[in-house]
C-alpha positions as CSV (number, residue, x, y, z in Angstrom):
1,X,42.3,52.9,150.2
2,X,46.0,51.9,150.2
3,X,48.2,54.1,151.3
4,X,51.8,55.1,149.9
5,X,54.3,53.4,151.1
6,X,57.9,55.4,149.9
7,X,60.1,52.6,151.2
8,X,58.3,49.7,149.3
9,X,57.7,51.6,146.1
10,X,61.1,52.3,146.0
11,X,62.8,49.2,146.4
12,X,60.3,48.0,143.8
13,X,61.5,51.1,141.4
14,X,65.4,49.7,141.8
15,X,64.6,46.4,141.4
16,X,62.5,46.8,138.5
17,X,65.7,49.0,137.3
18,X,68.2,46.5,137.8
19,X,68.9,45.1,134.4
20,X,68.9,48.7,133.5
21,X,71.4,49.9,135.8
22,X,73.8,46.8,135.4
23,X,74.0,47.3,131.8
24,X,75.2,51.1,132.3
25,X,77.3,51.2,135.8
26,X,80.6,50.1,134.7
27,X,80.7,52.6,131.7
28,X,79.5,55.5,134.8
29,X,82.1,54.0,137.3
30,X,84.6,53.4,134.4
31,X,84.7,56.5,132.5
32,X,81.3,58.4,133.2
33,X,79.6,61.1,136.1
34,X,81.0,58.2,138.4
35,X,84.8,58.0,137.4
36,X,86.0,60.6,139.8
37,X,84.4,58.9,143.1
38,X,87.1,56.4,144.0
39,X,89.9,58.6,143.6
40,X,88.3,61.4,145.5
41,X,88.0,58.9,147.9
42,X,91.9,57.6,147.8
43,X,92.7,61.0,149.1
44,X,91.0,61.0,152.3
45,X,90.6,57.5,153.4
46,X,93.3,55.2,154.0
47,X,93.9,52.0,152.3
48,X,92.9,49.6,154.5
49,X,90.3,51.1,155.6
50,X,86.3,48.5,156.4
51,X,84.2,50.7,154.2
52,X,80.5,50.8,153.9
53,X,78.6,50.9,150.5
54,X,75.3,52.3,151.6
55,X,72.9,52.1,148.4
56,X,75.8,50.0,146.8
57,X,72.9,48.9,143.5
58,X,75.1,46.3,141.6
59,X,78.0,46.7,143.6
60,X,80.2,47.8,141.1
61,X,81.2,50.8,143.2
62,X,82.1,48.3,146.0
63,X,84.0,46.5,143.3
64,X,85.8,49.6,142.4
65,X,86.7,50.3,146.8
66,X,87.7,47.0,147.1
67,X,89.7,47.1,143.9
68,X,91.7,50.0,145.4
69,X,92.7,48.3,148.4
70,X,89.6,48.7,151.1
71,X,87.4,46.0,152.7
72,X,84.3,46.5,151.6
73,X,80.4,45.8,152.3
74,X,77.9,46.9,150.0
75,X,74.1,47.4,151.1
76,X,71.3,48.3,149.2
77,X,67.4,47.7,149.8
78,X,66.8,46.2,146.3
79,X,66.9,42.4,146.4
80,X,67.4,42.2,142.5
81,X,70.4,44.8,143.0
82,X,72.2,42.9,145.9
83,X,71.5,40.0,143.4
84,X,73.3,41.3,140.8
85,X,76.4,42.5,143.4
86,X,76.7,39.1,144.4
87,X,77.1,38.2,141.0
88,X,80.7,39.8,140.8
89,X,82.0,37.6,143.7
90,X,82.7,37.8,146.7
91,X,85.1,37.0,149.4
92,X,86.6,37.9,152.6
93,X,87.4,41.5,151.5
94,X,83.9,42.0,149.4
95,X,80.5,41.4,151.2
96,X,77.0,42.8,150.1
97,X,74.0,42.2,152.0
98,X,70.2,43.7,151.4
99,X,69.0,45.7,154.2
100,X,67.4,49.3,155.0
101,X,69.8,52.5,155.4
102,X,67.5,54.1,158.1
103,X,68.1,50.7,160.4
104,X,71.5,49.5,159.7
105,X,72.1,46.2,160.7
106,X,75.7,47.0,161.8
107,X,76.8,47.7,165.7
108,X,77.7,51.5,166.5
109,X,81.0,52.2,165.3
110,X,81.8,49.4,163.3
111,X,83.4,51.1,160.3
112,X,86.3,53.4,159.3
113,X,84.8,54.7,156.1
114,X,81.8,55.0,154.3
115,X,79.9,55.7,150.6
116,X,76.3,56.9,149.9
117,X,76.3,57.8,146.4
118,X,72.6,58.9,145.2
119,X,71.5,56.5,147.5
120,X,70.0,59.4,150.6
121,X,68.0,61.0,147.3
122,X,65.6,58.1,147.3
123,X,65.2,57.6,151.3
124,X,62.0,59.6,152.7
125,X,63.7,61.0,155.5
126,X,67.0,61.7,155.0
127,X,68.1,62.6,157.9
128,X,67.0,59.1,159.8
129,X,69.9,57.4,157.5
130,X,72.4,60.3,158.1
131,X,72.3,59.5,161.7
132,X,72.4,55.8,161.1
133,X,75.8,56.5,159.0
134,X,76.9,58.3,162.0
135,X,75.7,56.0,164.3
136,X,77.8,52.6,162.6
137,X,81.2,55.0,161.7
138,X,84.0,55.5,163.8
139,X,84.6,58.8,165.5
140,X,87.0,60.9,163.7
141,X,85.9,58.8,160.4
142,X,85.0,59.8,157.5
143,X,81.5,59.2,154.9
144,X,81.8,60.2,151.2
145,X,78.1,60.9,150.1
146,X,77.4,61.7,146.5
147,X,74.4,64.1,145.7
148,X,72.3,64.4,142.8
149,X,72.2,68.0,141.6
150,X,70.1,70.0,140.2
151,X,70.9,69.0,136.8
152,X,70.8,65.6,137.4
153,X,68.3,63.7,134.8
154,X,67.0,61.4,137.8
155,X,65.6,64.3,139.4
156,X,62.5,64.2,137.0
157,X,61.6,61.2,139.0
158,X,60.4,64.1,141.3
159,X,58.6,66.1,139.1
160,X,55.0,64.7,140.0
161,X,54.4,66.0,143.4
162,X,53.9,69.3,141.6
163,X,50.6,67.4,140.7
164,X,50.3,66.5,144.4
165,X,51.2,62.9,143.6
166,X,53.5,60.7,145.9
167,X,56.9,60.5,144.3
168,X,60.1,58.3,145.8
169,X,62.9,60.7,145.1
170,X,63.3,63.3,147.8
171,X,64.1,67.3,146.4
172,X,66.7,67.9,148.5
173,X,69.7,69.8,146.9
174,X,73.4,69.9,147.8
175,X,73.5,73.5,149.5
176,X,70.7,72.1,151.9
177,X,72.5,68.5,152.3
178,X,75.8,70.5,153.6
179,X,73.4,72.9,156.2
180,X,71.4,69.4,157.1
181,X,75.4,67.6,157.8
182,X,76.5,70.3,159.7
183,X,73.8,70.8,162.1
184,X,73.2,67.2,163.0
185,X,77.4,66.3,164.1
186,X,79.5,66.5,161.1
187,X,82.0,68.4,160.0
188,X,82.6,69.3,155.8
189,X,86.0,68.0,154.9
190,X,86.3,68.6,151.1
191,X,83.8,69.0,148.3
192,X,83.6,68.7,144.6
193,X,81.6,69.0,141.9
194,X,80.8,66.3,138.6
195,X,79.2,68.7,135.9
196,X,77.6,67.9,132.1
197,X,80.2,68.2,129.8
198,X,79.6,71.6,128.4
199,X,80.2,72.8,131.9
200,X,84.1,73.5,131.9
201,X,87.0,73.8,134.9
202,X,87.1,77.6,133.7
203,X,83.6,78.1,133.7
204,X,83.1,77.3,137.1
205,X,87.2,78.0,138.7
206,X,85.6,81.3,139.5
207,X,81.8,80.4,141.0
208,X,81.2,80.4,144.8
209,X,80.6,77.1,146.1
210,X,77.0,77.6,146.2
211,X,76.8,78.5,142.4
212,X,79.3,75.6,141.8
213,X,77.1,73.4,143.3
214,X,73.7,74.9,141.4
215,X,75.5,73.6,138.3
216,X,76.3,69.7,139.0
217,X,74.8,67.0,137.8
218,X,76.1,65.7,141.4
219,X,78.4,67.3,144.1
220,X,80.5,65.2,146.2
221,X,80.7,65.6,149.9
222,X,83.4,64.4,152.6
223,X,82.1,64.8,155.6
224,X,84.1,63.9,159.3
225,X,82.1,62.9,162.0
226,X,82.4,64.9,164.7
227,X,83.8,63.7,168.0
């Protein structure tokens, strides 16, 4: 009998989804739940600044960091995704390569910034490719990750283990993210929250973090590592 393997079954979920996702990312990094990443990111990170795209998928987030000034590698797992990155161009400034978030192929502290955005949802262990982000950044540095929430659509793509079936996208929520971060060397810099559109600024001005983050479609994390 063959057994599940998540890793494999994933990649060959993203790169079965790479047409897909081309055809949509630039209208979600443009003006969609992606729009306010790269600005969130402008007010932490320097200009400047080598940034890592873990889970980069087309690379048109990597486009959008080097486009703002950073120097920028993108990684994903999906062949067909890195494919489609490379596609855009590259140069000096813009690299993407395919490898595995849970065994980075960088040296320790080789960046001064990094991305996961809804990349750590679709890793089996999270917390393995936490501490490799921690592991390649910079002390003091600081990782923008990007969480799906619990109104996210992808998140069906989790449903079936209620049927005891082997699914590929972990159920970890945001409020469990921040405890998971915190215990294992990093510190919570700033937080914010992308929400469906009927969910407005003065429906949620007054929430408690927790409830703000029950009502995303994804929360936004910046998170220091810890010296």
């Amino acid at each position: 009998m063959e057994t599940f393997n998540w890793h494999k079954e994933a990649e060959k979920n993203w790169d079965d989804r790479a047409d897909f996702w081309n055809q949509s990312s630039e209208e979600r990094w443009e003006h969609g739940n992606r729009k306010t990443i790269v600005p969130f990111i402008l007010k932490h990170i320097p200009k400047g600044s080598y940034i890592a795209d873990l889970g980069c998928g087309d690379g048109y987030g990597s486009f959008k960091l080097h486009e703002a000034g950073y120097r920028v590698i993108g990684i994903d797992f999906s062949k067909e995704m890195i494919e489609k990155a490379k596609s855009r161009g590259e140069n000096e400034h813009l690299q993407f390569l395919q490898g595995d978030l849970t065994k980075l192929p960088f040296p320790d502290e080789t960046f001064s910034g990094a991305m996961a955005i809804n990349s750590i949802e679709w890793i089996e262990k999270p917390l393995e490719a936490l501490n490799e982000m921690r592991r390649v950044l910079k002390n003091g540095h600081l990782l923008c990750v990007g969480l799906l929430g619990p109104t996210a659509a992808p998140r069906m793509h989790s449903y079936r283990r209620l049927y005891g079936e082997p699914v590929i996208c972990n159920t970890m929520m945001p409020w469990e993210f921040e405890k998971l971060a915190k215990e294992n060397g990093w510190e919570i810099v700033d937080g914010e929250g992308v929400y469906k559109s009927r969910v407005t600024e003065k429906l949620v001005a007054s929430l408690s973090t927790e409830l703000k983050q029950a009502l995303t479609f994804m929360w936004l994390f910046m998170l220091r590592k810890a010296e």
